[in-house]
C-alpha positions in Angstrom: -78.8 105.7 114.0 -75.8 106.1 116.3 -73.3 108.6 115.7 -69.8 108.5 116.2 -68.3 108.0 119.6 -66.3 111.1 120.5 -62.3 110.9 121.8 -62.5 110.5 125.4 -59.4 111.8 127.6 -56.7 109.1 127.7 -55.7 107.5 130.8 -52.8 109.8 131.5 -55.2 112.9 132.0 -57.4 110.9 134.2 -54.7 109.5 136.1 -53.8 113.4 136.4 -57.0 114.1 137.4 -58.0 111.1 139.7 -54.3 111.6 141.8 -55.2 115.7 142.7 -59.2 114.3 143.9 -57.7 113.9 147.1 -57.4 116.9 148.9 -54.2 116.1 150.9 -52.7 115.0 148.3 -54.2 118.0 146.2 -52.2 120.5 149.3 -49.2 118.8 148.2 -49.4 119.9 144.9 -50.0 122.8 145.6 -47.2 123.3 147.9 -45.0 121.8 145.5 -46.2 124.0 142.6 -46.0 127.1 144.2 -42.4 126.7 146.1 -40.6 126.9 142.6 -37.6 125.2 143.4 -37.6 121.3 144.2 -38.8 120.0 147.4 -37.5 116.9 149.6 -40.0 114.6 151.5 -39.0 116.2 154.5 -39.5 119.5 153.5 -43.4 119.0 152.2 -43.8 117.1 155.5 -42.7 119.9 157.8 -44.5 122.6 155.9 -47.7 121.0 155.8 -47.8 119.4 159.3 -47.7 115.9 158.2 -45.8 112.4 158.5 -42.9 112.1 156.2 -44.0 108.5 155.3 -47.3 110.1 153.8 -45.8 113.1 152.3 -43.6 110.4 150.5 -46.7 108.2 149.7 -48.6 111.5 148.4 -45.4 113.0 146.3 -44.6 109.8 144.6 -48.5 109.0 143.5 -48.0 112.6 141.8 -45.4 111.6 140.2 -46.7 108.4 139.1 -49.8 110.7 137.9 -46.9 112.5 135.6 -47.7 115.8 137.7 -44.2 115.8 139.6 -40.7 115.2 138.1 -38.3 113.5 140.4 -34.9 114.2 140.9 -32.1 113.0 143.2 -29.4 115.4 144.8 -27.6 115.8 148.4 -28.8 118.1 150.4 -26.9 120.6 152.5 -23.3 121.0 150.4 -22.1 117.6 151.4 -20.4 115.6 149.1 -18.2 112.7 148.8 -17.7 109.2 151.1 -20.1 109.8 154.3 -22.2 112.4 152.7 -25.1 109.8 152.8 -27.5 109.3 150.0 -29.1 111.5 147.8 -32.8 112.8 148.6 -35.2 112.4 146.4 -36.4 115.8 145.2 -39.9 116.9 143.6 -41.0 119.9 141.6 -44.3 120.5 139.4 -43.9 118.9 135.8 -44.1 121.1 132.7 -46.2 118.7 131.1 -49.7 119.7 130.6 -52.9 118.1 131.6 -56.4 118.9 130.2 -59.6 116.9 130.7 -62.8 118.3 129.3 -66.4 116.3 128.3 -67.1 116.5 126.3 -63.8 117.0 124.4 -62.3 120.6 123.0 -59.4 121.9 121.2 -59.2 125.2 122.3 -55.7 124.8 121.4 -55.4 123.8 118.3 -57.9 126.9 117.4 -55.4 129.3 119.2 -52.9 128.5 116.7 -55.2 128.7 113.8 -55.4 132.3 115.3 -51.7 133.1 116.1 -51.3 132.2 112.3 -53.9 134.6 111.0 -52.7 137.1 113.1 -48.8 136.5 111.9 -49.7 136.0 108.2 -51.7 139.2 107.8 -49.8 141.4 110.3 -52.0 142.0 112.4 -50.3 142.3 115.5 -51.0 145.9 116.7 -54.5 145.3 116.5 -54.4 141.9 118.6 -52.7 144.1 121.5 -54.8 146.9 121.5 -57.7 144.6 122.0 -55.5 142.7 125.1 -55.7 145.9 126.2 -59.2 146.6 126.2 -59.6 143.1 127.4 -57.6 143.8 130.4 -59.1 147.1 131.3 -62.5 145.4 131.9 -60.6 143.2 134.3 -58.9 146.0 135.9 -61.5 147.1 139.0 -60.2 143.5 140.9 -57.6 143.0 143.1 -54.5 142.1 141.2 -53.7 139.1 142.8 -57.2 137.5 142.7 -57.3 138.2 138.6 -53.9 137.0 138.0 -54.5 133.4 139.7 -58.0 133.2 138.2 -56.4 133.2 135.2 -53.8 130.7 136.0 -50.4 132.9 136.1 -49.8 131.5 139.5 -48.6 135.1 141.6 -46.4 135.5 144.1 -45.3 139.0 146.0 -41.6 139.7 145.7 -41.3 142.7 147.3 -43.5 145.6 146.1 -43.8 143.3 142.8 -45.9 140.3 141.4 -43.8 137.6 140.1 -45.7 135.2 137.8 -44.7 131.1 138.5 -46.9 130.5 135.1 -47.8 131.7 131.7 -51.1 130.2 130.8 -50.4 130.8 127.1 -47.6 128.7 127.0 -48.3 126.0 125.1 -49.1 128.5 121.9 -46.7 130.9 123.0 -43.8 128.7 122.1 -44.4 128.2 118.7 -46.2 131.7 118.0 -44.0 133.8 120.8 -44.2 137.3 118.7 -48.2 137.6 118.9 -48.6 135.7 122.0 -46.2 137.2 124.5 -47.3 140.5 123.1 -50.6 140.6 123.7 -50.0 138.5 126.9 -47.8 141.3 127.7 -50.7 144.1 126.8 -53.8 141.9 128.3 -51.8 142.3 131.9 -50.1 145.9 131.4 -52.0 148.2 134.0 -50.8 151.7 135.2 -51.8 151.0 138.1 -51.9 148.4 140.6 -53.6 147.5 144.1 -50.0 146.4 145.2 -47.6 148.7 143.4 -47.4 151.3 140.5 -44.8 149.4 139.1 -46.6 146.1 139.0 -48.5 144.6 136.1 -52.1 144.2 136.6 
């Protein structure tokens, strides 16, 4: 007897995936994702070393993947007759892409969670267990643990600034138990950068 066929990814998430195979084109995500503001063709070209025809050529196939949003603007302060046409501007989507085989819904089982944790009040306990959590990460370097799991770090100073919350998806519709415990999983005393720094 054959059992049922299980949902495979749809051909958004392996467009996703298939664009970011390439690993020039995979740089340019990258750079892209971790600038924070929108980049111009020009821009990606000259900070990766590259031809502004390709940058273009890579850029766009991300956005045709849906892992860019495009936007148009003048560059510079110019405006008006002779200020010349718009560039076209990319930064990371907010969409999110998962592809797993076989298939999981981690997600939907996090909210089953958040739920459980909101409906019997449970909060305190779901923080002090983010906080054990975190203290067995704690003997790693701060910035390695902190991309490994996906809040994107960046140094500002004596501080790390996070470019991602990896919790978002749940965090929006269950913000009280999620952004506490997010909040307790990465609260450290102290840090390999900075005292003051999470993690």
């Amino acid at each position: 007897m054959v059992g049922r066929v299980p949902d495979l990814p749809d051909e958004q998430e392996i467009d996703a995936l298939a664009a970011l195979a390439d690993t020039r084109r995979r740089a340019v995500y990258e750079h892209v994702a971790a600038a924070g503001d929108a980049l111009s063709r020009d821009q990606v070209a000259e900070a990766l070393g590259i031809g502004r025809n390709l940058a273009a050529h890579h850029l766009d196939r991300l956005a045709e993947a849906g892992l860019l949003d495009v936007s148009f603007a003048r560059l510079g302060g110019r405006d008006g007759p002779g200020a010349g046409r718009p560039a076209k501007l990319y930064r990371r989507s907010a969409a999110e892409h998962a592809f797993s085989l076989p298939p999981r819904g981690y997600r939907a089982l996090a909210e089953v969670f958040a739920d459980a944790v909101e409906d019997a009040g449970v909060e305190p306990a779901l923080y002090v267990a983010a906080r054990r959590h975190g203290a067995r990460l704690a003997g790693r370097p701060a910035e390695e643990t902190l991309r490994r799991l996906g809040y994107e770090p960046y140094a500002d100073g004596d501080v790390w600034r996070l470019r991602n919350c990896p919790f978002d998806g749940v965090a929006r519709t269950h913000p009280g138990a999620v952004c506490g415990a997010n909040l307790a999983l990465r609260t450290r005393p102290r840090c390999a950068r900075s005292a003051a720094t999470s993690w």
